[in-house]
C-alpha positions in Angstrom: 0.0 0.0 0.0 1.3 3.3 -0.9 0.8 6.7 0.1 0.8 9.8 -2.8 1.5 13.0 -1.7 -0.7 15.4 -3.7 0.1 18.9 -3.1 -1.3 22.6 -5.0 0.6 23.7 -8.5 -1.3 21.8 -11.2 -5.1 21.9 -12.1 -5.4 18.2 -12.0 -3.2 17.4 -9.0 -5.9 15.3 -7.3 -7.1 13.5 -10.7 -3.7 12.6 -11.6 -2.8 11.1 -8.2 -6.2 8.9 -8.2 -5.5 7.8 -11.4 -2.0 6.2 -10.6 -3.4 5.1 -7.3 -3.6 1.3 -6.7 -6.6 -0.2 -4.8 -5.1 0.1 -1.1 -3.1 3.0 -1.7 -4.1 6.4 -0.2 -3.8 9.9 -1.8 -2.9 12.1 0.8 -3.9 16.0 -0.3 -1.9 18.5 1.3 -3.0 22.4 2.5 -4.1 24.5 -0.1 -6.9 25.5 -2.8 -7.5 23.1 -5.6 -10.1 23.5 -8.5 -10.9 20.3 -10.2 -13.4 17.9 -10.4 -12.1 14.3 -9.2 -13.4 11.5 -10.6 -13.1 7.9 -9.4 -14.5 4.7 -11.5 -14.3 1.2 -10.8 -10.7 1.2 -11.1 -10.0 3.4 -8.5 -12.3 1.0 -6.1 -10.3 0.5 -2.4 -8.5 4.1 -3.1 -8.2 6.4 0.4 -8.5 10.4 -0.6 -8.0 12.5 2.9 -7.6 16.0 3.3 -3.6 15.8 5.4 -5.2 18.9 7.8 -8.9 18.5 8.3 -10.5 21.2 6.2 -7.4 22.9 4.9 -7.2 21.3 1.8 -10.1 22.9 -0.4 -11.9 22.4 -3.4 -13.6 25.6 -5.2 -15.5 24.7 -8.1 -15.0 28.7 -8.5 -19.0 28.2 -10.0 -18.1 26.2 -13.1 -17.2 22.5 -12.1 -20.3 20.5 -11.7 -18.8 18.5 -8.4 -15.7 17.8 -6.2 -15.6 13.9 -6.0 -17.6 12.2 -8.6 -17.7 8.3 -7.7 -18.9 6.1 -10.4 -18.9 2.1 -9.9 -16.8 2.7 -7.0 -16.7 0.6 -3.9 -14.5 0.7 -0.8 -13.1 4.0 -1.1 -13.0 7.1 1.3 -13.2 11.0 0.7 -12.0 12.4 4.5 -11.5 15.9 5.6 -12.0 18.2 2.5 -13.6 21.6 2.5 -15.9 21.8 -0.6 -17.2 25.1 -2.1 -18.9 26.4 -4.9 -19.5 23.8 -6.8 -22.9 24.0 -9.3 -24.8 20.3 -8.5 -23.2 18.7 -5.9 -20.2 18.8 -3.3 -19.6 14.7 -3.7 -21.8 12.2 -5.6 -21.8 8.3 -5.3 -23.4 6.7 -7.7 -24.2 3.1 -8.5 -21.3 2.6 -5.5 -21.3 0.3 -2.1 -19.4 0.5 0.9 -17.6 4.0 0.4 -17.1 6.3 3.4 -17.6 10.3 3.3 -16.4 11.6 6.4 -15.7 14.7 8.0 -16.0 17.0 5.0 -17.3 20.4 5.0 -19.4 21.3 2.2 -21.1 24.6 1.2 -22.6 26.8 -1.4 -23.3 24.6 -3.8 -26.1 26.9 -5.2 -26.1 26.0 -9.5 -28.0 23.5 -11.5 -31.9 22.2 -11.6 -31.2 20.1 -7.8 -28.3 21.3 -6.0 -27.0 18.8 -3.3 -24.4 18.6 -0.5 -24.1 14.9 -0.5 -25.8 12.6 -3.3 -26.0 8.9 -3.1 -27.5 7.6 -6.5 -28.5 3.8 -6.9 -26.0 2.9 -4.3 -25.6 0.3 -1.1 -24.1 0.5 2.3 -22.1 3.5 2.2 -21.2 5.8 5.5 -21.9 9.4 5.6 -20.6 10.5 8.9 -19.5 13.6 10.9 -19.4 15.8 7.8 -20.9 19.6 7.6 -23.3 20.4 5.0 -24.3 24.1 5.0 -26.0 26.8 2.4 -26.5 24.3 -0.1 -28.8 25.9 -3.1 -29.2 29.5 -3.4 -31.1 31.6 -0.4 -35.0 31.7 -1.7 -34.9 29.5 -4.0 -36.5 26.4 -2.6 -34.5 23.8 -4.4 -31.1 22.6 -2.6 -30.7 19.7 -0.2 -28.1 18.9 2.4 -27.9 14.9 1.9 -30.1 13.3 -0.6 -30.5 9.4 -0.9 -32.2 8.2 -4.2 -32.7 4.3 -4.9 -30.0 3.1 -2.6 -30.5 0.4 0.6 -28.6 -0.2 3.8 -27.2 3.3 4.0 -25.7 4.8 7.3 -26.1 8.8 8.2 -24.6 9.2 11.3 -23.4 12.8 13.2 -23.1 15.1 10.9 -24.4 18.5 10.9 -26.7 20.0 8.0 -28.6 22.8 8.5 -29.3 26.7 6.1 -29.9 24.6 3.2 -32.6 25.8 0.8 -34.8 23.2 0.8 -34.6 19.8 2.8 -32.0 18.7 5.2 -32.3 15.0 4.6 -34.1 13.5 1.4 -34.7 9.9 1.0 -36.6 8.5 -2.0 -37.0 5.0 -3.5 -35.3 3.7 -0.7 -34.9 0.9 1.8 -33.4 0.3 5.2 -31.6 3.0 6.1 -30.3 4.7 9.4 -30.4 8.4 9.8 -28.8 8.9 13.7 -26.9 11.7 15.3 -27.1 14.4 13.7 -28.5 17.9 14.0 -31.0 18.8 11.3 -30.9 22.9 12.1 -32.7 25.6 10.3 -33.8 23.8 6.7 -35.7 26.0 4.8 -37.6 23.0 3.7 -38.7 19.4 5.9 -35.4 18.1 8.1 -36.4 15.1 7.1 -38.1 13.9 3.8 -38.8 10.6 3.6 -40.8 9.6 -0.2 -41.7 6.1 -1.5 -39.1 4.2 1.1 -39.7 1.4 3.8 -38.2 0.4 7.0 -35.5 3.7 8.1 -34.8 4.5 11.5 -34.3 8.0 12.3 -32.5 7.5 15.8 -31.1 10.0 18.7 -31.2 13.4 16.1 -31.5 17.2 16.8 -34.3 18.4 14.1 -34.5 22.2 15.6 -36.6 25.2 13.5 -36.9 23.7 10.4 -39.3 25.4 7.8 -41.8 22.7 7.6 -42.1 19.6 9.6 -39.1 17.9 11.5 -39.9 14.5 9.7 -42.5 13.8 7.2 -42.5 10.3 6.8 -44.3 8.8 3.3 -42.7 5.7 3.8 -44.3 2.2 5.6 -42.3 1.3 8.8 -40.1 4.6 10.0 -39.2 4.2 12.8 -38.3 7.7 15.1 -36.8 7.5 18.1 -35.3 8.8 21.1 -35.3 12.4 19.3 -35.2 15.8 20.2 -38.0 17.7 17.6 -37.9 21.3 18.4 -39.3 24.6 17.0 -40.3 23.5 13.5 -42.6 25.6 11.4 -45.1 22.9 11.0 -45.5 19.6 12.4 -43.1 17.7 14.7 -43.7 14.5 12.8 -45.8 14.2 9.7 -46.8 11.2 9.4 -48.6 10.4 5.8 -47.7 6.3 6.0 -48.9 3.1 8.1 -46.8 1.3 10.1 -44.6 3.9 12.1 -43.8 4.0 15.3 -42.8 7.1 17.3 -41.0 6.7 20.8 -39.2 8.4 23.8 -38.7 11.9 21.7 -39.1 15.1 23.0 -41.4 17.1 21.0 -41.6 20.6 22.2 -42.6 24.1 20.3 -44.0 23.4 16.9 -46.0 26.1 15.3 -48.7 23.1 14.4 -48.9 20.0 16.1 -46.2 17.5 18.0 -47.5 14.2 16.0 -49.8 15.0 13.3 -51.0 11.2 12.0 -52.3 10.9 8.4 -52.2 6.8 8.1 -53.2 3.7 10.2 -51.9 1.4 12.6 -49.0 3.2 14.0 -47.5 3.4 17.3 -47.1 6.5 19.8 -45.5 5.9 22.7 -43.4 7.3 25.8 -43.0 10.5 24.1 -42.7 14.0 26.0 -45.3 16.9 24.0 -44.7 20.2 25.4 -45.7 23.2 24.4 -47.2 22.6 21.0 -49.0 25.2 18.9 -52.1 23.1 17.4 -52.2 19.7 19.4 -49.9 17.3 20.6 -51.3 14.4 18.8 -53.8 15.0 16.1 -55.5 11.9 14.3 -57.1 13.3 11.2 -60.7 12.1 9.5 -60.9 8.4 8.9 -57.5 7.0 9.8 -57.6 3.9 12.5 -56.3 1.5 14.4 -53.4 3.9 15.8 -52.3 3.4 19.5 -51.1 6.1 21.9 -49.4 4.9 25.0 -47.6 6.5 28.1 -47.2 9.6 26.3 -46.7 12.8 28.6 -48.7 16.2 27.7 -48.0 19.6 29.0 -49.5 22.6 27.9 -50.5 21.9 23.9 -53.1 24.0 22.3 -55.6 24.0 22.2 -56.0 20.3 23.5 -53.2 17.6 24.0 -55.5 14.6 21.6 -57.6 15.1 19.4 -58.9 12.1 17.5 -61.2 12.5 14.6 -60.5 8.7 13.4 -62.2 5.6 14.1 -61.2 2.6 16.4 -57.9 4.2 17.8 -56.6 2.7 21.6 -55.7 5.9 23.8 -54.6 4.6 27.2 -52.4 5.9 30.3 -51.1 9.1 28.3 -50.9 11.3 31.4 -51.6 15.1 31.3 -48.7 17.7 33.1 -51.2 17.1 36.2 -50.9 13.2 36.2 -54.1 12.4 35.2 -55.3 10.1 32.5 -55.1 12.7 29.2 -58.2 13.5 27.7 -59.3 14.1 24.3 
């Protein structure tokens, strides 16, 4: 296994290293600005690209390169430690790739294109995107521009990292299957924190989804799972739940402008949850939907009632109200 020193000078200082990496080998960039877009196939499969400094060596798309890292085929490679800027469509794409690792990059403005996107995984299995920063991503007002979007790919891991002032969604996962979203703070998304479209069986687990423009998860997806979460301050609903099968537990829900749990589907489970302070209800079951069960949830102080159930057939049992009594609809 070798290690290739990569340092500034030529506009294809990264590229050329990948290219006469061997799998194993790692390309070790070194301080400084580079403008390039690297590109990894199948070939470069197994190939280590880290950033020697965290964060100091850059990539500036300087608003004319479509990406920084562009992985194609690719399995079992790593992109550690860059700082990614101005790129037009996305600060690092994987596509049709398994097992690859993004960690600890920080990527912004990436404001050009019909989709911007911090970090894109296309078509792709078991990959890790962890501890990495993904800020400003699509350009302020315009409603398009997501921090992490998952498209067609299973058994994905999002873990710690920090995404928040993006333009639309925080998190977007479509097509999908079997995916973890845990750790990470979801802050101040113009759009949901989490989107979650045409996808079964995720677990959102132990995240921070604080003042986000619409809801803090809206789940379209059978069997989310959401738990042990802190759901603060978002524009609309806590969790929006438009799918059957979900099951919300031990979160705090506190502050939404509309209600904590607002249920849209059947046979889903609320339990141990703490609603505070919500602005509609704390759990609102809309016209028609059944069969949902609420259990040894705590209320305090949600307007203007802490349940209310306009379904049909729904178990509500020992919720309890701030003054430890049974809640009432």
């Amino acid at each position: 296994m070798a290690i290739i020193d990569v340092y500034p000078g030529s506009p294809t200082a990264i590229q050329d290293a990948v290219a006469a990496a061997n799998p194993g080998d790692v390309v070790l960039v070194h301080k400084g600005v580079y403008s390039e877009r690297v590109r990894l196939s199948t070939d470069q499969s197994n190939v280590r690209i880290v950033s020697h400094r965290k964060n100091l060596a850059i990539l500036d798309g300087r608003h004319a390169l479509s990406e920084a890292f562009a992985l194609d085929n690719v399995f079992g490679a790593e992109i550690s430690g860059f700082a990614i800027r101005n790129y037009l469509s996305s600060g690092i794409t994987i596509a049709t790739g398994k097992s690859n690792r993004v960690i600890r990059n920080w990527i912004s403005a990436i404001s050009g294109g019909s989709n911007p996107t911090g970090l894109s995984v296309e078509q792709s299995v078991g990959n890790l995107l962890a501890r990495n920063t993904v800020v400003r991503i699509g350009k302020a007002g315009s409603g398009i521009g997501t921090g992490i979007r998952l498209n067609g790919s299973t058994g994905n891991w999002t873990i710690d990292n920090w995404i928040r002032r993006n333009s639309a969604h925080g998190i977007e996962i479509s097509g999908s299957g079997h995916n973890a979203i845990s750790g990470n703070r979801i802050f101040g998304n113009r759009g949901e924190g989490i989107m979650l479209n045409e996808l079964d069986n995720t677990l959102i687990l132990g995240n921070r989804l604080v003042r986000n423009g619409s809801n803090g998860v809206n789940s379209q997806g059978t069997n989310s799972l959401i738990l042990n979460s802190t759901i603060m301050g978002n524009r609309q609903n806590g969790i929006l739940w438009n799918s059957n099968y979900g099951f919300a537990g031990f979160n705090e829900i506190t502050d939404q402008r509309q209600s904590g749990i607002n249920v849209n589907s059947d046979f889903n489970d609320i339990q141990a949850n703490r609603m505070v302070r919500n602005r509609l209800y704390g759990v609102f079951i809309r016209s028609a939907h059944r069969a949902n069960f609420l259990f040894r949830n705590r209320f305090k102080n949600n307007k203007p009632r802490n349940i209310k159930d306009e379904g049909e057939n729904n178990s509500i049992i020992p919720n309890r109200l701030h003054d430890d009594r049974a809640a009432r609809r």
